[in-house]
C-alpha positions in Angstrom: 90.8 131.1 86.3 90.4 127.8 85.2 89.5 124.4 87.5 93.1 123.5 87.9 94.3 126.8 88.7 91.3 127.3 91.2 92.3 123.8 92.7 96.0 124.7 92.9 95.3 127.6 94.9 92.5 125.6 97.2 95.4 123.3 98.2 97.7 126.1 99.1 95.0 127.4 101.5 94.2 124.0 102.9 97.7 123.6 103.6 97.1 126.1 106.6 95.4 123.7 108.8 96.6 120.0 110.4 93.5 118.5 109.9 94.4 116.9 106.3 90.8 115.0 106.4 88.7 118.6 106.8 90.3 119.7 103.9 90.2 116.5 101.8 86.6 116.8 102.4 86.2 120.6 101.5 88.0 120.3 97.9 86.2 117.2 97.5 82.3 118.9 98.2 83.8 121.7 95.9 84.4 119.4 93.0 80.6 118.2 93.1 79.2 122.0 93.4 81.2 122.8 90.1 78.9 120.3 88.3 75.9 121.7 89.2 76.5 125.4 89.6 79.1 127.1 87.5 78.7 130.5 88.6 80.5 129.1 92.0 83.8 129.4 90.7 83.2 133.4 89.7 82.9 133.2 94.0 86.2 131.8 94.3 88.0 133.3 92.0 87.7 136.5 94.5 89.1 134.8 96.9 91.9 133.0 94.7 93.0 136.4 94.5 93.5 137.5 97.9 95.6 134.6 98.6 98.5 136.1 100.2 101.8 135.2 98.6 103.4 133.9 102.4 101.8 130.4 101.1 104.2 130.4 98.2 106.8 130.7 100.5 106.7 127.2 101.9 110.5 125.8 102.4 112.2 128.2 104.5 114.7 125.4 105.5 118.2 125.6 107.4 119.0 122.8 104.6 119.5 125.6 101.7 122.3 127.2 104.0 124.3 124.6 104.4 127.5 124.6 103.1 129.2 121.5 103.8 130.3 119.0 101.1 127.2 116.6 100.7 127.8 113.1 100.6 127.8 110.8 97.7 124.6 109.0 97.3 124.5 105.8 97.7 121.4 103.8 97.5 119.9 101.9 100.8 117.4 100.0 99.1 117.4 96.5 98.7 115.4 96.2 95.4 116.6 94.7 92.5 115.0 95.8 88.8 115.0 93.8 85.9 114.1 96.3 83.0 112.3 99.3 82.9 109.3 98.7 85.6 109.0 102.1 87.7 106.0 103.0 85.7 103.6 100.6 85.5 100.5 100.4 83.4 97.3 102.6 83.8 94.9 100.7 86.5 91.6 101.6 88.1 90.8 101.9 91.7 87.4 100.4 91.1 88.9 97.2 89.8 90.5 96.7 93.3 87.5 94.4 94.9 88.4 91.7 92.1 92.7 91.6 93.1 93.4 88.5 95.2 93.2 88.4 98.9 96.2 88.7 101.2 96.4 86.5 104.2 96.2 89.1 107.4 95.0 89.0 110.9 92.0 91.8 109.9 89.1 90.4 108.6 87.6 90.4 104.9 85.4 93.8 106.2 86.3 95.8 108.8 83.9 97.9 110.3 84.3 99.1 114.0 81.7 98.5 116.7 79.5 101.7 118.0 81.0 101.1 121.5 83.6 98.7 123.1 84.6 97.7 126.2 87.3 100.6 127.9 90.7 99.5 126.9 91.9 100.9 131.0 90.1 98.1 132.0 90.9 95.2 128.9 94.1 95.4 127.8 95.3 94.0 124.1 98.2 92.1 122.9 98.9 95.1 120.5 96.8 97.7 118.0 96.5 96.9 114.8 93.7 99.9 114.0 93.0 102.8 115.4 89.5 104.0 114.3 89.1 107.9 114.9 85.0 109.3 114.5 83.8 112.4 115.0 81.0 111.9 118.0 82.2 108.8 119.1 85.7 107.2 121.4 88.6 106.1 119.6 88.3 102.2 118.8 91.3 100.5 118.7 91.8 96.6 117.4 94.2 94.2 118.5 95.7 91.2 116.6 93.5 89.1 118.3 90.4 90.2 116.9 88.8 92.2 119.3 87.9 95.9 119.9 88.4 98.4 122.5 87.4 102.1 123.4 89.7 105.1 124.6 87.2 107.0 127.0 87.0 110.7 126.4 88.4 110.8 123.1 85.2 111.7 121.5 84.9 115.1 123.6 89.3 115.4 123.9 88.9 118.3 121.4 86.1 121.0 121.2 85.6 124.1 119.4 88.0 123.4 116.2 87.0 123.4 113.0 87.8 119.3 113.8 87.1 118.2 116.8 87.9 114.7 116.2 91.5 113.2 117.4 94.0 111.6 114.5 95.6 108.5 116.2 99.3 107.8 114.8 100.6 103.9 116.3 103.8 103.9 117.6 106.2 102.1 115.6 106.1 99.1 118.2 102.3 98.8 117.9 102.0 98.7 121.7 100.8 102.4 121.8 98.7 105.2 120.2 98.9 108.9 120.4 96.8 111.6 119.8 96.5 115.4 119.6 94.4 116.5 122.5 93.3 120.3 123.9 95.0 118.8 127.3 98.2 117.5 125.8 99.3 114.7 124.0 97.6 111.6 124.7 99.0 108.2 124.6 97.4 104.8 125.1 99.3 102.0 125.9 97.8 98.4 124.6 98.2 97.1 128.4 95.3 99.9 129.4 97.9 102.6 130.8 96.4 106.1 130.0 98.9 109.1 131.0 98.6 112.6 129.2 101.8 114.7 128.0 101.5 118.6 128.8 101.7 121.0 125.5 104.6 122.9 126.1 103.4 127.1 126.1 103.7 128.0 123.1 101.5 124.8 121.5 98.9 124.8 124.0 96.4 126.9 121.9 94.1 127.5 121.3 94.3 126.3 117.6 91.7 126.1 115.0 92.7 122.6 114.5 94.9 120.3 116.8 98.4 119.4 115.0 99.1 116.0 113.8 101.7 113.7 115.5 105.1 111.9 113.9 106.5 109.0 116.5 110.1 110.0 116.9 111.4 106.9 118.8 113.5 108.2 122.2 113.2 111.6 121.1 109.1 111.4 121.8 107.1 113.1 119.0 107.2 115.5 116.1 104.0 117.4 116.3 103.4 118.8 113.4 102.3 122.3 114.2 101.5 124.3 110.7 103.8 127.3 111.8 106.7 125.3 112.2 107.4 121.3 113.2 107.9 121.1 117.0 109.8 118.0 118.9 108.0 117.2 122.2 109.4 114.5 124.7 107.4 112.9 126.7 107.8 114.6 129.9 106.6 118.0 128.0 109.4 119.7 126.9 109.5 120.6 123.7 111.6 123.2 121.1 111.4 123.9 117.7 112.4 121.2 115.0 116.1 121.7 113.7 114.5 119.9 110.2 111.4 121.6 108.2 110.7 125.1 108.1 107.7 127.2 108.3 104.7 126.4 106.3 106.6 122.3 105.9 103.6 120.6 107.4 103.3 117.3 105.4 106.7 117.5 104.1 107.9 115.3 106.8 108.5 111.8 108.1 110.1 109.7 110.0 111.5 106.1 109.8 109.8 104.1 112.0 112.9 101.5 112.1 115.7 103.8 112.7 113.9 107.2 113.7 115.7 108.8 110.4 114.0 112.1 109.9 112.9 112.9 106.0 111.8 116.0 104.4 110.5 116.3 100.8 110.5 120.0 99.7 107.7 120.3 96.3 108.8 124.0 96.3 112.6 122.8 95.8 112.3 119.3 94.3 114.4 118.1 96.5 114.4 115.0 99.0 116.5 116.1 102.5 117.4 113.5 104.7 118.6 114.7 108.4 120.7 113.6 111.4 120.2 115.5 114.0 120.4 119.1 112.9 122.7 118.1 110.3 121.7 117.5 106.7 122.9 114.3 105.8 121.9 113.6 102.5 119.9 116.0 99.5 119.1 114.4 96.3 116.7 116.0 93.4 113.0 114.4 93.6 110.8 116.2 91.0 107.2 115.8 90.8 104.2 116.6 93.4 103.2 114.5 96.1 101.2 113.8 99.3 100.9 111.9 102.6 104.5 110.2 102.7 106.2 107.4 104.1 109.5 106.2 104.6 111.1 102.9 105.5 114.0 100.6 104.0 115.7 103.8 102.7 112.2 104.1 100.3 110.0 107.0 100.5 106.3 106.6 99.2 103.6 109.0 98.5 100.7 110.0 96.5 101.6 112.3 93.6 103.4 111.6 90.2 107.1 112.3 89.2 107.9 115.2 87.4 107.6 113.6 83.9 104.0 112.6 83.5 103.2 116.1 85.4 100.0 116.1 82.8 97.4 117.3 85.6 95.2 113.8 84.3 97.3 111.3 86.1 98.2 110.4 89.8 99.3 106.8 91.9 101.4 105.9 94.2 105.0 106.8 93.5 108.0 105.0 95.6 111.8 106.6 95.1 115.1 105.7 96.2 115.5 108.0 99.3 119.9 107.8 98.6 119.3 108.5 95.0 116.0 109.9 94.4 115.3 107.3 91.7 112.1 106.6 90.8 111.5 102.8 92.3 108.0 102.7 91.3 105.0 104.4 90.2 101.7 103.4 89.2 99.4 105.6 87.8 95.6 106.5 87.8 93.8 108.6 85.4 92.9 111.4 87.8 91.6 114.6 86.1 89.3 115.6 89.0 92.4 114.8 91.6 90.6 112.4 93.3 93.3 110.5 94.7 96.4 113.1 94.8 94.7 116.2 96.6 91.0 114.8 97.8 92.9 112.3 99.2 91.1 108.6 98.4 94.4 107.7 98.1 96.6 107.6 100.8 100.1 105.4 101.8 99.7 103.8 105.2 103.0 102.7 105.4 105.5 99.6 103.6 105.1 96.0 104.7 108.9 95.1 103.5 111.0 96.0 101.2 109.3 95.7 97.8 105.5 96.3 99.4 103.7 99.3 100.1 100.4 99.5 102.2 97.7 101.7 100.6 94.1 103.0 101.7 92.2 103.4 98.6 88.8 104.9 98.1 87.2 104.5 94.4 85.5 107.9 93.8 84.0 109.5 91.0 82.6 113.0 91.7 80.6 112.8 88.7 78.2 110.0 89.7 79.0 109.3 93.4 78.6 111.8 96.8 81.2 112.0 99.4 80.3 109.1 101.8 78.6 106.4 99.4 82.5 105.1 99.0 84.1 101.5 99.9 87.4 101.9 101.3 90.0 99.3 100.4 93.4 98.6 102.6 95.7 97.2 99.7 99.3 95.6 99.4 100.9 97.1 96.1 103.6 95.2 94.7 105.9 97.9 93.6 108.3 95.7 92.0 105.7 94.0 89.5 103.0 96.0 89.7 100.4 93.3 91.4 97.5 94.5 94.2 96.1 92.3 97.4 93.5 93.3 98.5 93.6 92.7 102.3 90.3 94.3 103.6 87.2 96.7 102.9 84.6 98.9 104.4 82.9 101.7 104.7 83.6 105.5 104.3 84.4 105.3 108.3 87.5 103.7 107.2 89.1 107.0 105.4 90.6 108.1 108.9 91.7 105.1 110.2 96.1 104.3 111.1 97.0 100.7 110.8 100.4 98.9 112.0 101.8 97.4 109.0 104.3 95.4 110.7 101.1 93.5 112.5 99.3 92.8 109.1 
């Protein structure tokens, strides 16, 4: 078995827990051990081997059943092309600290305070971050430049293989939720703390806690790697009528309009739903990671089908009516830095023609895990320009931002 291959079936098994950072950091500690010790990948190749095949079995949707006529597509987004521009030329993260700054309430370096006063008893105007680490209370940031703490977080989960919570910011920016053993926990920015009851069958105990989707009036998609749950916020909860079993990090959802999204790598296919209902199904080859949509745009991490070379990777952005490519800017990636280590990772779209990146430049052959700056980055999709908008340390690879408060 060769490195790809041995990576290809690491991702598969990673794809069995929620707690996307663990296993980022797993492949990426793998990739620097193959340097140095060669015989490790005689090891895994035993264990390559007992993969069973249920993770090859990963879109077990409702979606290939239905039989009604599929609409038309007909494209939502509000770009205009001149020319050929979807796939821009080669750049290098590590040129990023030299792109021009973008204007932006954060600072030039962010870097969160050990502690911070208790956000129960200091309200903010809004959160901008939310700054998760492992030991320490979730730090959120307002607008207004100042920092505050979300007591109890630090010890909210104990005993996984991740005791740390994942914030997701409410489309509004006046709230944060997290995946706690107690429940779901949600922060407002005015200091009220409640906690939302796991519904029986999610209460655990997991080996990691499930990551969360905002799902506007509906409450929250919890992302549960069985099967995608909806939970309201008085506790009850039932299975997703989108995804399937095995679809963690397949969905999303529109923070503007609560549309849900599915993109099926098994299937190339792109699935948007309403309701329970398949609205829309359009052909999106390639491979991809940590998605996005907004503006009837879906980003990710990944490359489209045709430059499927195994050496390249960037930030990809298709027509979620057509499944056009809209965009795509590759890096050469033959250690998959940025597509399955994850230093690469869309935080959301600013407008129309703008996505919001987290970059951080890595190269396993000279640098360790953790010696990293981490960059938060406007990409220009249409022409292919950066902004840099601000940097810091490796504690930034976990953080959630609200675009719309940039």
């Amino acid at each position: 078995m060769n490195e790809a291959q041995l990576r290809d079936a690491l991702e598969k098994a990673s794809e069995h827990f929620d707690a996307q950072p663990l296993a980022t950091r797993a492949l990426a500690e793998r990739s620097r051990r193959l340097r140095h010790r060669r015989a490790f990948i005689v090891g895994m190749v035993v264990l390559a081997v007992a993969l069973p095949s249920l993770f090859l079995n990963r879109d077990d949707h409702s979606a290939d059943t239905v039989d009604t006529p599929q609409p038309t597509p007909t494209s939502t987004s509000t770009l205009e092309y001149v020319g050929d521009q979807r796939t821009q030329p080669v750049w290098d993260p590590f040129d990023l600290p030299a792109a021009p700054r973008r204007d932006s309430v954060l600072p030039t370096t962010l870097a969160a305070p050990e502690t911070a006063p208790s956000i129960a008893d200091n309200p903010l105007p809004d959160i901008v971050i939310a700054w998760p680490e492992k030991g320490r209370d979730l730090r959120l940031l307002g607008s207004n430049g100042e920092w505050r703490s979300v007591p109890g977080t630090a010890s909210a989960i104990v005993g996984s293989l991740s005791d740390v919570v994942w914030p997701s910011i409410s489309p509004t920016a006046d709230r944060v939720a997290m995946s706690t053993d107690a429940g779901i926990l949600v922060v407002n920015a005015t200091g009220n703390v409640r906690t939302i009851p796991w519904p029986p069958e999610l209460e655990g105990p997991f080996d990691t806690r499930p990551a969360l989707l905002w799902a506007g009036d509906d409450g929250f998609v919890v992302l549960h790697w069985k099967e995608p749950w909806v939970v309201g916020f008085e506790g009850n909860g039932e299975p997703a009528p989108f995804g399937g079993k095995l679809s963690v990090g397949t969905l999303m959802v529109d923070p503007d309009d609560g549309t849900v999204r599915e993109k099926r790598w098994k299937t190339n296919d792109l699935v948007e739903w309403d309701g329970d209902t398949v609205q829309n199904r359009v052909l999106v080859p390639g491979y991809g990671e940590r998605l996005a949509t907004r503006f009837g745009l879906v980003a990710y991490t990944g490359a489209p089908a045709q430059t499927m070379t195994g050496q390249m990777a960037g930030p990809v952005v298709v027509d979620a009516a057509t499944g056009d490519i809209v965009g795509y800017a590759p890096v050469r990636d033959p250690s998959s830095v940025y597509s399955d280590n994850g230093f690469m990772t869309v935080q959301g779209f600013l407008d129309p023609d703008t996505v919001l990146l987290l970059v951080g430049p890595m190269n396993f052959g000279s640098m360790e895990i953790g010696e990293e700056q981490w960059h938060l980055v406007a990409w220009h999709f249409r022409d292919g320009d950066f902004e840099l908008i601000t940097t810091g340390d490796s504690g930034m690879r976990g953080i959630e931002v609200a675009p719309d408060l940039l």
